[in-house]
N, C-alpha and C positions, 0 to 999 in steps of 0.2 A: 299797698301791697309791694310784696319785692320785685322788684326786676328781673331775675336769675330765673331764667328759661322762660320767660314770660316775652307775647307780641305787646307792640304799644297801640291804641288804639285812642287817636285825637278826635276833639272837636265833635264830638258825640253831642248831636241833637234829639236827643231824648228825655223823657220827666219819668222818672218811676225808679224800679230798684233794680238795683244790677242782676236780680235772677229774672225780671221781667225780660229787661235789652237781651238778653243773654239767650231767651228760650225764643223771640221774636226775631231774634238776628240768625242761631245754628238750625231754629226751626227744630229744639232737642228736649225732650219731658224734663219735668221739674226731677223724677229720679235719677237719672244721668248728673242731672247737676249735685243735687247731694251726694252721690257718690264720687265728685270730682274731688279733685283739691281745692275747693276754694272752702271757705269756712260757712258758715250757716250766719254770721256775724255778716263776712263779705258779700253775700248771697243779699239781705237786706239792708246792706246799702243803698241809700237816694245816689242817684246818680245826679249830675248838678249840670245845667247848660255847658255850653261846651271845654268838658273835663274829660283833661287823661288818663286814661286810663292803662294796666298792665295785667293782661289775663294770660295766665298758664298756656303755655302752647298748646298742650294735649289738649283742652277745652275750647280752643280757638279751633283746632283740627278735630274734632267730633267726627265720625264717619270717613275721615282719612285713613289712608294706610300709609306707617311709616317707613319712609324709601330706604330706609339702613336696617340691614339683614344681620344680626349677628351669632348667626348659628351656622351648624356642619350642612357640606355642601348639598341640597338640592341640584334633582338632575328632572332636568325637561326631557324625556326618554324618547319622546312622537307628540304627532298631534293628528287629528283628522278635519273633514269639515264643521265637526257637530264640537271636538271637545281638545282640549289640551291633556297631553299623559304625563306624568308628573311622578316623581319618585320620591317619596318620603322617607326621611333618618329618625332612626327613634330619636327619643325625648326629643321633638321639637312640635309644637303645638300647628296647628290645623291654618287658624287664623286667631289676630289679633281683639282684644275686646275694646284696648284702647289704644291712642295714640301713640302711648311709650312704647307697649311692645312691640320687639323686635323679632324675637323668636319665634318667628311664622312661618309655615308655606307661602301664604301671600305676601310678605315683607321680601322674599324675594324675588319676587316679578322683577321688579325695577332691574337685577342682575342679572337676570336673564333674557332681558330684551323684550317681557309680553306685558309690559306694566299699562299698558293699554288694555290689555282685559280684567282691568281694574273696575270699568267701567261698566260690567255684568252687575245688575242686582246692585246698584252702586249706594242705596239706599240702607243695605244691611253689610256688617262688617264681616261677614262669610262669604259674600258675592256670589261666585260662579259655581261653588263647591255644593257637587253633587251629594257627600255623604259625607261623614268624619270618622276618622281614624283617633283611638288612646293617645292621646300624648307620648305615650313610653312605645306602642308601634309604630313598624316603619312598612312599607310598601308601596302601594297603588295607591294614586291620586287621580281622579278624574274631574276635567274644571272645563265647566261650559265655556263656549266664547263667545255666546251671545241671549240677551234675554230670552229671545224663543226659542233655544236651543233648553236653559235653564229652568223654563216653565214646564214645558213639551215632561222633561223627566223629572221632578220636582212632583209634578200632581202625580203622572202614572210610574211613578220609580218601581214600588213592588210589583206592578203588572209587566213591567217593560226587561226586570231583570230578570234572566233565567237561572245566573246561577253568580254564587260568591265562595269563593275558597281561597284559604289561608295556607302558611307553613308554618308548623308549630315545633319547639323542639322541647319536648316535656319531661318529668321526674317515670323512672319506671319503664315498664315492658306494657306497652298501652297498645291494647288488640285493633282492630275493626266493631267500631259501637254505633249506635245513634242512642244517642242521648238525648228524652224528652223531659224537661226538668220545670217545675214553678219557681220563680226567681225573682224574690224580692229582694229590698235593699236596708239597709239601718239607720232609718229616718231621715239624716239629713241626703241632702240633695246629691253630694259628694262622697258620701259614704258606700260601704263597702258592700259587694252584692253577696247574697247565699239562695241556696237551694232550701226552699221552704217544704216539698214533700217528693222526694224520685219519683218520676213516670204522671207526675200531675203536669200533664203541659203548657207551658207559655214560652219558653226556648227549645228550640229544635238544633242541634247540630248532628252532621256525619260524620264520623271520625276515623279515616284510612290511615293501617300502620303502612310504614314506609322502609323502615331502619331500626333497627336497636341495638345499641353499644351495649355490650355486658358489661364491661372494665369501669365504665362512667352510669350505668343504670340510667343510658338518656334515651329515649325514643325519636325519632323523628317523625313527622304526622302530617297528613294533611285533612286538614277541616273546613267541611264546606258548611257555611252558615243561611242560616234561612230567613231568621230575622232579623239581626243586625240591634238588640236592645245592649245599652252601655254595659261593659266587660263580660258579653256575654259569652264568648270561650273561654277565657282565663276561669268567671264562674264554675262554669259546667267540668273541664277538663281539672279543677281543683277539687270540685266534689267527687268527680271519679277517679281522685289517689293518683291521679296526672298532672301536679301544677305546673305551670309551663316556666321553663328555665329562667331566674330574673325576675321571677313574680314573688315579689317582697310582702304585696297587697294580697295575697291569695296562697302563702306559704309553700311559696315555690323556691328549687333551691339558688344559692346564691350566686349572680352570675355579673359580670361587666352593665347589662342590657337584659329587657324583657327579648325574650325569642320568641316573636309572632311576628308572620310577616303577611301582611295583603298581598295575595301573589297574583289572583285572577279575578276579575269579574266579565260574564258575559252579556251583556247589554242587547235587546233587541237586536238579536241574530249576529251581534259585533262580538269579537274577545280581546279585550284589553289584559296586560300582562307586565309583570314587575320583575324582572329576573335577578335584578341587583342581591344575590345573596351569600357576599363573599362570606358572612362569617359561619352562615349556615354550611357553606363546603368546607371552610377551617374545619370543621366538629367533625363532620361524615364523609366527609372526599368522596361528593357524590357528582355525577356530571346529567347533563340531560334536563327536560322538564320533567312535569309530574301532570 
């Protein structure tokens, strides 16, 4: 094997194949390993009395998080007894799935001084993290800091939340709606979601106008969500002739960035809050919350 970004690991006392040593040593399923970089060749390798060997970092670090962050700044906003607040930049992903990535909320613990609550749920590469945010939005992060703080809401999350609202900045003159819609997706797993018949429910959102620019045909909006199922505002606000500004996925018009932002969740009588909305006041020169 090559060298290049790989640890060494000597004097291996072991008899079998190198995907044996390998699931026996990171304690990690045989799918994780097919899906690593090692080949299915080096996978069934005999490993030989005491031989060195040279395995891929990310594969030696299984269930690590990697301490180098290289995405736009994350801000630690507050914290409480129970949770860490956390400010998310669009396009940067939630957490890591493997070793390499760097573009995470949790990649930058380490910079921020809380990489010690790494150690939540330290078993899954999601840890502490209450819920997930699109990749492409930006907002509220809420991150337990402790396993029973993570369990505690984990099991009763939809009992415990009362309420979850967004700011949206959308195509059009979008009134006051609730939108009850059936929302399927196009097979694969990653694929793109649509409204399978208006007024059949499985998403629910509220939709409060706020603003609307004539000159730019943009609205501003806030939308409080009830379920929380993958894109399901971008969904719904694209079937009702509102796609939200920067939704390329949902033929929305063309912008720098998706405009949705997590702005509040109220949690078991708490309210947690994102205000970071500089670009949302560039557009509407609005001041205040909502």
């Amino acid at each position: 094997m090559s060298q290049h970004n790989n640890i060494e690991i000597s004097n291996i006392d072991f008899e079998g194949t190198l995907e044996s040593y390998l699931r026996e040593l990171l304690k990690c399923s045989r799918n994780f390993l097919k899906k690593s970089s090692l080949t299915k060749k080096q996978l069934n390798l005999n490993i030989k009395p005491k031989e060195t060997l040279f395995i891929p970092i990310e594969v030696i670090n299984h269930g690590e998080i990697n301490p180098i962050y290289s995405g736009e700044e994350i801000k630690l906003i507050g914290e409480t007894d129970e949770f860490l607040i956390l400010s998310k930049p669009a396009n940067t992903h939630m957490h890591p799935h493997t070793y390499r990535d760097q573009n995470t909320v949790l990649n930058s613990f380490y910079q921020l001084g809380i990489g010690n609550y790494l150690k939540v749920n330290q078993a899954e590469y999601d840890r502490g993290l209450l819920y997930r945010l699109d990749y492409a939005t930006s907002g509220l992060v809420l991150y337990a800091k402790s396993d029973e703080v993570y369990l505690k809401y984990r099991e009763n999350f939809h009992d415990l939340v009362e309420s979850k609202e967004y700011l949206a900045i959308c195509k059009g003159e979008c009134s006051d709606a609730l939108l009850k819609d059936k929302v399927n997706y196009r097979g694969e797993k990653k694929g793109a979601g649509y409204v399978v018949e208006h007024g059949e429910y499985s998403a629910f959102i509220e939709v409060n106008h706020i603003k609307y620019l004539a000159d730019k045909n943009l609205s501003l909006v806030k939308v409080k969500l009830y379920e929380g199922i993958r894109h399901q505002i971008r969904i719904q606000l694209s079937h009702n002739k509102n796609p939200i500004l920067g939704d390329d996925l949902y033929q929305g018009p063309k912008a720098d960035r998706l405009y949705l932002h997590c702005y509040r969740y109220t949690i078991n009588g708490e309210t947690y809050c994102d205000e970071n909305l500089g670009v949302f006041r560039q557009l509407f020169d609005f001041d205040g919350k909502f």
